[in-house]
Residue, then its C-alpha position, 0 to 999 in steps of 0.5 A: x933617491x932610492x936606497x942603492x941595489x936592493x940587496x934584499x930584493x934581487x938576490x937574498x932567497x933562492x933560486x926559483x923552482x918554478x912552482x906558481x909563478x913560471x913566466x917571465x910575464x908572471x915574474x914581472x907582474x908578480x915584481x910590480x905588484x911590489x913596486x906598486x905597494x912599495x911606492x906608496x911605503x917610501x912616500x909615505x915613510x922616512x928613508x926616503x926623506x921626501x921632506x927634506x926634498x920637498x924643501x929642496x934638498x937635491x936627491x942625487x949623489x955626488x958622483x952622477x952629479x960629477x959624471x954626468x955633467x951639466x944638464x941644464x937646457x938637455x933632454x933627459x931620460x930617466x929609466x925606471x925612475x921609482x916615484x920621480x924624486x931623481x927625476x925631478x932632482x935633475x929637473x931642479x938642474x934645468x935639465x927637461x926630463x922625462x920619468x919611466x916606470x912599469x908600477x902605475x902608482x909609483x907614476x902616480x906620485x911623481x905626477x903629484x911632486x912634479x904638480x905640488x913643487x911646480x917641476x916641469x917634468x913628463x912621467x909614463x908609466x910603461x914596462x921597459x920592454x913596451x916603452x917604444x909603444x908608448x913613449x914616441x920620442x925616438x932620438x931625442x934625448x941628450x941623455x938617458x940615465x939609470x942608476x942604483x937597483x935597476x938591471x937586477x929586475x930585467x930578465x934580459x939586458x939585449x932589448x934594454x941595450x936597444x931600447x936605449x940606443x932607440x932614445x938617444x940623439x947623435x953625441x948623446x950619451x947614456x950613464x948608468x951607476x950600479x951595484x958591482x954583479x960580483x958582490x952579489x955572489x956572496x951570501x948577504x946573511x953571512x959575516x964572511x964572504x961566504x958564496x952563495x949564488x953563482x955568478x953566471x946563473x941566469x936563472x931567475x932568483x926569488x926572494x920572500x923578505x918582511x919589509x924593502x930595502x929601504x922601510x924594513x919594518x913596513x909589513x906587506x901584503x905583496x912580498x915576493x919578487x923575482x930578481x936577477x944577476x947580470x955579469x959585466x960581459x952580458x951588460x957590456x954585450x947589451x950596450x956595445x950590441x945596441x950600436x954604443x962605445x965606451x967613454x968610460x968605466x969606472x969601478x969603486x971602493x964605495x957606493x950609494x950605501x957604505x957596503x955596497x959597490x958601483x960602476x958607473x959607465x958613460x956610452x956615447x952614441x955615433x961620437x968619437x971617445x977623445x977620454x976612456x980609461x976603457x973603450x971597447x968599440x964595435x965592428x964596421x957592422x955597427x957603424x965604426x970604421x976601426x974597430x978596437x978593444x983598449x985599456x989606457 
């Protein structure tokens, strides 16, 4: 399993200025060059104890384990899935998975665990945005998920909301665990919560670390990425926009790393919310005929 929110990756330089890179189509290729060398680093490195998953241990944590539910017999989606050893966790749970991810040798790898460990398993390499041009399956899918170090290398979660919706069959559900955006104001090189990044600042945040987030040793040739903070409302506006409603949101003292937070969040797609510790339903524009905002 990936390592948790890429703390180094997404928010640990500064603010980009613009100089060499100044699209968003320039910081995305910039990121999958990255991720391309970066696949073959986890693979071939420690942390990511591909050994231990090639005998079987199972790659996923308890909690998306205890959230998400059984999957066996459903159709899962899994969002930029890194080099698939998520993805084939929840194959091992009898669920029919499909893997994507914009760095083709990230895809690569996956391919290869699917073949070597005989896990029937789909990958596509697609960057999110395009994944409707290449992955023809609107409404099919039980389930779409995505966790830990994903939103932070998307500049913009509307088309993502979308995108998701796009994918899900009716009753189906979408479940995301991710790192809280509020702790990444902080100043990760700092041993008191000293602020260092503001919080509503779309802006895109460059970072020049030695090594990832998971081999800090490894030695780069690519090592620059572009990263950026998502509040709680724009994730929410991105969802609840895309026709989805709240079944619950949890927040906690713990996450994939003994530092850092998560949110899992689990959105149902046309169902009725029967338990919510949170529901935020849409408008009648949206498909809903009572439009509420609760907290229980």
């Amino acid at each position: 399993m990936r390592l948790f929110f890429a703390r180094n990756r997404c928010m640990a330089s500064q603010l980009a200025k613009n100089r060499g890179v100044s699209t968003v189509d320039d910081y995305m290729k910039t990121n999958q060059e990255w991720w391309n060398e970066v696949a073959q680093v986890h693979a071939q490195g420690d942390a990511y104890l591909l050994k231990e998953f090639k005998a079987g241990m199972n790659k996923l944590y308890p909690l998306d384990l205890e959230e998400v539910g059984d999957v066996a017999g459903k159709k899962l989606l899994h969002l930029q899935c890194h080099f698939g050893m998520d993805t084939l966790s929840w194959a091992r749970l009898g669920a029919e998975v499909t893997g994507i991810d914009f760095a083709e040798q990230a895809i690569a790898i996956a391919q290869s665990l699917s073949q070597e460990l005989h896990l029937d398993a789909t990958f596509r390499r697609s960057e999110l945005y395009n994944l409707p041009n290449v992955l023809n399956a609107a409404g099919e899918f039980d389930i779409v998920y995505t966790a830990y170090g994903v939103i932070c290398w998307l500049p913009d979660l509307r088309p993502w909301g979308k995108i998701i919706a796009h994918y899900l069959k009716p009753g189906g559900f979408f479940y995301i665990a991710e790192g809280h955006p509020f702790m990444w104001v902080f100043d990760e090189k700092s041993p008191d919560f000293k602020l260092g990044y503001p919080y509503f600042s779309r802006e895109p945040i460059k970072d020049e670390s030695s090594g990832t987030y998971a081999e800090k040793d490894a030695k780069l040739k690519h090592a620059t990425t572009y990263g950026w903070n998502h509040t709680l409302s724009e994730i929410f506006d991105a969802l609840l926009a895309a026709g989805l409603r709240i079944d619950f949101f949890h927040e906690h003292q713990y996450g994939g790393t003994k530092s850092q937070d998560n949110f899992p969040i689990k959105l149902r797609q046309n169902t009725t919310v029967r338990k919510f510790e949170i529901i935020v339903a849409g408008t009648p524009a949206m498909g809903f005929d009572n439009p509420t905002v609760g907290l229980k």
